[in-house]
C-alpha positions in Angstrom: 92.5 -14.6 258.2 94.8 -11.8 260.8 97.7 -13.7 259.9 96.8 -13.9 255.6 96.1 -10.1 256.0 99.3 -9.5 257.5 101.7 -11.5 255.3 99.8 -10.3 252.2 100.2 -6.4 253.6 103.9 -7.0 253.3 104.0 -7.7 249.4 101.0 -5.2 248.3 103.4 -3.3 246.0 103.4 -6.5 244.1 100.0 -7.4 243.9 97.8 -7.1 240.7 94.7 -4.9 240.6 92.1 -8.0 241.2 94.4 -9.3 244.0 94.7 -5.7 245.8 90.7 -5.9 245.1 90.5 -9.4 246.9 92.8 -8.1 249.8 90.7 -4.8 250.4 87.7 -7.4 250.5 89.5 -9.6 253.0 90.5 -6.6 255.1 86.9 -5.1 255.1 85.3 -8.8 255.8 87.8 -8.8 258.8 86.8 -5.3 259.8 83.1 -6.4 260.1 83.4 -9.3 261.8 85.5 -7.7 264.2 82.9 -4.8 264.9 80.1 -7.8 264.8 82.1 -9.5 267.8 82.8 -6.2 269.5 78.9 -4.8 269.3 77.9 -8.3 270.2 79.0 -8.2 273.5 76.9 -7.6 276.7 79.6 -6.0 278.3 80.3 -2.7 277.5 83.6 -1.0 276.4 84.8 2.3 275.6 88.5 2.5 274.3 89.9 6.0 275.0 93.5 7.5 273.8 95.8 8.8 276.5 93.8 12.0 276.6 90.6 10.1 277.3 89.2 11.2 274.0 86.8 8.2 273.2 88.2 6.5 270.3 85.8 3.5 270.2 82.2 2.1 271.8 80.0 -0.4 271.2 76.0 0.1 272.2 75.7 -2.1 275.5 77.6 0.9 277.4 75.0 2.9 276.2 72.7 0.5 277.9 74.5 0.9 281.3 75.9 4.3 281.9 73.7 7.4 281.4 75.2 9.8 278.8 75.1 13.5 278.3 75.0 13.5 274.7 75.0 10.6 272.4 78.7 9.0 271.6 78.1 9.4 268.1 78.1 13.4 268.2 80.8 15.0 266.5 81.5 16.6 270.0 82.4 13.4 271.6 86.1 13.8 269.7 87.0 16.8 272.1 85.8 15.8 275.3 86.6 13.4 278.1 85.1 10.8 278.9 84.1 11.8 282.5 82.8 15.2 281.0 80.4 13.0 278.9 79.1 10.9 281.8 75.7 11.8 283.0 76.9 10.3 286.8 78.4 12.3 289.2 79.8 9.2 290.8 81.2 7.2 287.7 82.4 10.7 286.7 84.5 11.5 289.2 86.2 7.5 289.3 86.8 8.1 286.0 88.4 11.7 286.2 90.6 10.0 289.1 91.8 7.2 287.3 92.8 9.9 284.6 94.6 11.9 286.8 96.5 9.3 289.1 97.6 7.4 285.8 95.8 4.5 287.6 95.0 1.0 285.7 93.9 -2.0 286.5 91.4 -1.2 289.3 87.3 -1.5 289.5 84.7 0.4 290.9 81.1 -1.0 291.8 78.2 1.5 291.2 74.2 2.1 291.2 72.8 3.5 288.5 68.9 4.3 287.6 67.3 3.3 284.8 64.7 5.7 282.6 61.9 3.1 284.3 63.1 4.0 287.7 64.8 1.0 288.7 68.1 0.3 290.2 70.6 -1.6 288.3 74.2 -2.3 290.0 77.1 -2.2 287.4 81.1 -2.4 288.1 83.3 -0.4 286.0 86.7 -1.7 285.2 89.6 0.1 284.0 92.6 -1.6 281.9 95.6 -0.4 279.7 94.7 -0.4 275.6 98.2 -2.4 274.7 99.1 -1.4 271.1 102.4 -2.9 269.5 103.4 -4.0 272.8 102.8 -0.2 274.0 100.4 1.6 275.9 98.5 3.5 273.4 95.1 4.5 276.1 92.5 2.9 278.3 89.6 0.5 277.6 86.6 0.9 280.2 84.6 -2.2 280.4 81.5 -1.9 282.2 79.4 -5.0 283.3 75.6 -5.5 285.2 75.9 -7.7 288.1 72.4 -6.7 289.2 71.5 -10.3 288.9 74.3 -11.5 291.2 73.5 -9.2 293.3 69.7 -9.8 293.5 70.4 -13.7 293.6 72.7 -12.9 297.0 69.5 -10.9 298.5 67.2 -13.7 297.7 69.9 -16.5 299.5 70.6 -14.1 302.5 66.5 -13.5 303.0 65.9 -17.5 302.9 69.1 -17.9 305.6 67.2 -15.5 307.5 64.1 -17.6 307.4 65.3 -19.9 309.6 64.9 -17.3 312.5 61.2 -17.3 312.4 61.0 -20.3 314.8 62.4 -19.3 317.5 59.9 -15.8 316.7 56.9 -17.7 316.6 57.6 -19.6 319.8 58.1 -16.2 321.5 54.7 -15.3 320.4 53.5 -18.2 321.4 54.1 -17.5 324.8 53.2 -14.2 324.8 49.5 -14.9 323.6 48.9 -17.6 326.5 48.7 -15.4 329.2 45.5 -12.8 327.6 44.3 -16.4 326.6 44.2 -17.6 330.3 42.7 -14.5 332.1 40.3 -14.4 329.4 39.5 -18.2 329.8 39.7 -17.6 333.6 36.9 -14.5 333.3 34.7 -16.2 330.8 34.2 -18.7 333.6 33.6 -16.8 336.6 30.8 -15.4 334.4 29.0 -18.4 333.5 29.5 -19.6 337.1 27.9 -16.9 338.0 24.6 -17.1 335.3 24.4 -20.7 336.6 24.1 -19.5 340.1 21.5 -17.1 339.1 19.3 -19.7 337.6 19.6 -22.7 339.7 18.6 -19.7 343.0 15.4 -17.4 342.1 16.7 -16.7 338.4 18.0 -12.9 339.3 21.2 -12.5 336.9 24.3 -11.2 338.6 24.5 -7.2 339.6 25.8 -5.3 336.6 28.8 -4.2 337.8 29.6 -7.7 338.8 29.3 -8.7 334.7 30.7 -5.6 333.2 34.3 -6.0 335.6 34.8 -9.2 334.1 34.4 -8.3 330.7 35.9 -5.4 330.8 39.0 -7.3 331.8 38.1 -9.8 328.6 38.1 -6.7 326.0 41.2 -5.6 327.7 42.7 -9.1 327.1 41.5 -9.5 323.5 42.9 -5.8 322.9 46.4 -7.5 324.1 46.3 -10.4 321.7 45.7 -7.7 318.9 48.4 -5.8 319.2 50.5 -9.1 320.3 49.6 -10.3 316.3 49.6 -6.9 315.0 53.8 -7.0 316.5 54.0 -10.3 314.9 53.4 -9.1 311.9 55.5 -6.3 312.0 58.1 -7.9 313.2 57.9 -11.1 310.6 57.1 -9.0 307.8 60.3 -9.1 304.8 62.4 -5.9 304.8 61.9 -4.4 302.0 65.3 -2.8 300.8 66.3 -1.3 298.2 69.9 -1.5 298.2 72.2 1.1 296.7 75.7 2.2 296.6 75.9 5.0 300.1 78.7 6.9 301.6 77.9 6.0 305.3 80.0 9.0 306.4 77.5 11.9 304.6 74.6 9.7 305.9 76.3 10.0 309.1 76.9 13.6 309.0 73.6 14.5 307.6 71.8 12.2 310.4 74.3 13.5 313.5 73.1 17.0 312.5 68.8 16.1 312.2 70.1 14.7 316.4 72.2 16.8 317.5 69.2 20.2 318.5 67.8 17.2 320.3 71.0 16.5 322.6 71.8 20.0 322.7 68.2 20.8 324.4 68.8 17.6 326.7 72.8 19.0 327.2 74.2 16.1 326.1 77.0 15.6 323.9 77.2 14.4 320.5 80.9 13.5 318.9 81.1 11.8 315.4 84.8 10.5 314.4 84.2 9.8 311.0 87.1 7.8 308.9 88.3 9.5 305.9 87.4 8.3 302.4 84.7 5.9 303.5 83.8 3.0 300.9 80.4 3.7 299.3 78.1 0.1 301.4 75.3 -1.6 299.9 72.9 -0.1 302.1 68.9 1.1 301.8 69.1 4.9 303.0 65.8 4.8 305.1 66.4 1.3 306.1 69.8 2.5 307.7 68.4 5.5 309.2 65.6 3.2 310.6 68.8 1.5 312.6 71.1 4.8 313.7 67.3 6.3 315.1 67.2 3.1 317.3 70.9 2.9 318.9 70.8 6.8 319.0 67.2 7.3 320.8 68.7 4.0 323.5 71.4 5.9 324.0 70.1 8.8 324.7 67.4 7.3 326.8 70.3 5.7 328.9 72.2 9.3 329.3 69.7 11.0 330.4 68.5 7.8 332.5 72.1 8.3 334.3 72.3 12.3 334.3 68.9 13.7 334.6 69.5 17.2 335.7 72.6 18.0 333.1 73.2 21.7 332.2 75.2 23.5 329.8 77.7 24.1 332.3 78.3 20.7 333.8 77.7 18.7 330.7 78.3 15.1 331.6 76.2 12.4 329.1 78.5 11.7 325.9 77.6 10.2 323.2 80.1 9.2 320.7 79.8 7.9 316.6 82.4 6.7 315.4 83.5 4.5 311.4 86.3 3.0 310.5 87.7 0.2 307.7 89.4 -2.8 308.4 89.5 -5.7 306.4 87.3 -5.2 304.1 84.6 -4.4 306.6 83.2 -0.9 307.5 82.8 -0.7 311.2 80.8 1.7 312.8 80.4 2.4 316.7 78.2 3.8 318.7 80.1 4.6 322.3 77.8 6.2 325.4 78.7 6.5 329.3 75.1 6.2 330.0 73.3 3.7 332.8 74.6 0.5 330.9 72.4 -2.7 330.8 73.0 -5.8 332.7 74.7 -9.2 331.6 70.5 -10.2 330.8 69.3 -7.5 329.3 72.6 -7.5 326.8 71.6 -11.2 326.2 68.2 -10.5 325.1 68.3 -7.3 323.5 68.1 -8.3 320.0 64.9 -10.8 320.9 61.7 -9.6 320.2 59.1 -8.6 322.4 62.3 -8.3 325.0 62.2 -4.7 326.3 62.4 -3.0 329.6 60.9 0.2 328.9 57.5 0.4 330.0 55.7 1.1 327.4 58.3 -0.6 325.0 57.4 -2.9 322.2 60.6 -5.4 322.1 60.8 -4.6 318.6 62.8 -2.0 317.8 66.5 -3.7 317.7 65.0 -6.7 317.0 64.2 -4.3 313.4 67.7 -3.1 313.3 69.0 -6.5 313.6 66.8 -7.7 310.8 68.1 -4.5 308.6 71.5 -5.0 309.4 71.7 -8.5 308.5 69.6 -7.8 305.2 72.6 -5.8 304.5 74.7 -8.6 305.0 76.5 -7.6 308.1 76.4 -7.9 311.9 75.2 -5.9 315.0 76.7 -6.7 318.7 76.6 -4.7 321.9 78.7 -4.6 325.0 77.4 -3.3 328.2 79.0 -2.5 331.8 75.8 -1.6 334.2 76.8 1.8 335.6 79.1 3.0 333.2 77.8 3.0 329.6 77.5 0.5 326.1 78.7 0.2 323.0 77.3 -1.2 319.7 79.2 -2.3 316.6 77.8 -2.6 313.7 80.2 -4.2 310.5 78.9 -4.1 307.1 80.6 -5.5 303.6 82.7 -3.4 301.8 81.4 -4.6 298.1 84.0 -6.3 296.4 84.0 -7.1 292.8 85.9 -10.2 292.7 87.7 -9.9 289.9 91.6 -10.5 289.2 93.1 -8.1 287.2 96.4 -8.3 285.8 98.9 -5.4 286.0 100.7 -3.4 282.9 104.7 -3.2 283.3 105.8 -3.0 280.5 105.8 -5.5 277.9 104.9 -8.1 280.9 101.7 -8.5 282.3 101.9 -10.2 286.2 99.0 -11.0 288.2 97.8 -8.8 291.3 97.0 -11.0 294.3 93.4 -11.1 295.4 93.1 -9.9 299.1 91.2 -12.8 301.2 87.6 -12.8 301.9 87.1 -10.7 305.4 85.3 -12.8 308.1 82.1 -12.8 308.7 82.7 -12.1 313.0 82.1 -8.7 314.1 85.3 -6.7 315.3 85.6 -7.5 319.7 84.2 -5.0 321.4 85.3 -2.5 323.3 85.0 -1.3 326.9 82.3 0.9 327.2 83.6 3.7 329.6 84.4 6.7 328.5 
């Protein structure tokens, strides 16, 4: 039908009035099943001119990204896109983009729906070819929250498979309160047995009440040995959205650092510039930094207990960076250090040599960490400090776009997958 319309075009000047009335119904047929196609699609696209003035939509953007005003208002004609966008975020990808004359590049972001839901969508941007010319931009924009909830549900049944080895830890722990309390329960009846085989007199009060006291003590142990299971088994519940790590950072650094000034210890963050937003749960990762920053602490102050502001000595330094396709972020301290064991067992749970420690608190920011698909490892010299690394995903969209040069379109290589193993650590001296 394109190519009838086209030939036809070329001879209109010679067309009777029924034929030019059977071409204008050809053109408009083609018009509407062209806009039937277009609004048909689930993904959604905005064409712009070179101005960024929105030339065409269908509805499924609508669906996606959170407007201002409505694109069919008559004020739409004289303003950019990004000034239209109700999305700080999206907004300002878009206004780059404009300004850096840049094509062919995508964007992953979170947006919320009416309902209050999360819904992740990746916003692509490629040149509108007219007549084998540039003539403006088309912004595609596509819901991968499916994909992305599918990867959360495989990751959570990988992590599963840890729950044996958990359960054979508290297995252990819940045999020893068993035994004394076995152990107790039978000195008692020996002794009632005693009492009525000899002249019937039960044992002294004190006698009875020692034992059991020891037996409620026991059964208070196995309490809080389930209640820790259950905390500890218990699915983390994130709810993952796109984060700058380095304003998290910041913002957490400054909530610590009254804490380390009272304690006169030092507080450094080296934070990377223009940090990749992460797929991260904000509380979740807060949950983690409270962790790593309240051990290291702990281990400063363990090493230098009577610091000053004068002769400040305990350091404690966070620090990001990005390296193939991982954001890595370190936590470096010249505290007391941990021995070769305790470095081995750290992430365990129920594993802790504090004394009133639960074992549970890195074996939490292990879990959250690899909920957000990434890794936690720690090196330790006893004496002279430790350092933990934590590398997390940058999200990649995994899409291979083509470039505009031209009348020739060539394709961009797709950089490889990063692996999975956590950058080597560092020595831990300061």
């Amino acid at each position: 039908m394109r190519g009838f319309v086209r030939r036809v075009s070329q001879k209109v000047s010679k067309l009777s009035d029924v034929q030019v009335e059977q071409f204008l119904n050809a053109v408009t047929e083609e018009n509407e099943m062209l806009d039937s196609i277009f609004e048909s699609l689930s993904t959604g696209l905005i064409i712009v001119d070179e101005k960024w003035f929105v030339l065409q939509n269908n509805k499924a953007v609508e669906r996606y990204i959170p407007f201002k005003i409505r694109l069919e208002d008559v004020k739409v004609d004289t303003t950019p896109l990004w000034e239209l966008i109700d999305d700080e975020d999206i907004a300002d990808f878009l206004l780059s983009c404009y300004r850096s004359d840049r094509t062919n590049v995508c964007s992953e972001f979170t947006v919320t729906t009416p309902g209050g839901s999360v819904r992740f969508i990746t916003v692509t941007i490629i040149p509108f070819i007219r007549r084998h010319t540039s003539a403006g931009t088309v912004v595609m924009v596509a819901d991968v929250t499916e994909k992305r909830n599918q990867e959360v549900i495989l990751h959570r049944m990988e992590s599963l498979a840890g729950l044996t080895n958990l359960a054979a830890s508290v297995a252990h722990e819940i045999k020893n309160p068993l035994g004394a309390i076995s152990i107790h329960i039978q000195l008692i009846q020996k002794a009632l047995k005693k009492a009525r085989e000899g002249d019937g007199r039960l044992p002294d009060q004190k006698f009875v009440e020692k034992y059991l006291a020891v037996v409620n003590e026991e059964i208070d142990n196995l309490n809080k040995i389930v209640v820790d299971f259950l905390f500890a088994v218990r699915p983390v519940s994130a709810t993952l959205a796109l984060i700058n790590p380095n304003k998290l950072l910041t913002k957490f650094a400054e909530f610590f650092r009254p804490e380390f000034a009272e304690k006169h210890v030092t507080l450094d963050l080296d934070l990377c510039g223009d940090a990749p937003r992460l797929m991260i749960d904000e509380k979740l990762f807060r949950e983690v930094i409270t962790n790593i920053v309240q051990n290291a602490l702990a281990a400063l102050l363990e090493k230098f207990p009577e610091q000053d502001a004068v002769n400040v000595r305990g350091k404690l330094r966070i620090s990001t960076a990005v390296k193939n396709d991982r954001f890595i972020l370190t936590f470096t301290d010249n505290g007391i250090g941990m021995t070769e064991k305790t470095v081995s067992h750290i992430f365990e749970p129920y594993y802790t040599t504090k004394p009133n420690g639960t074992g549970l608190g890195m074996t939490m920011a292990y879990k959250i960490i690899k909920e957000f698909s990434g890794d936690i490892a720690v090196s330790s010299v006893r004496g002279r400090g430790s350092v933990f690394t934590i590398t997390l995903p940058v999200p990649q969209n995994g899409m291979r776009l083509l470039t505009h040069d031209s009348d020739t379109l060539s394709p961009v290589p797709v950089s490889k997958p990063a692996s999975s193993e956590p950058e080597e650590q560092k020595d831990a001296h300061i």
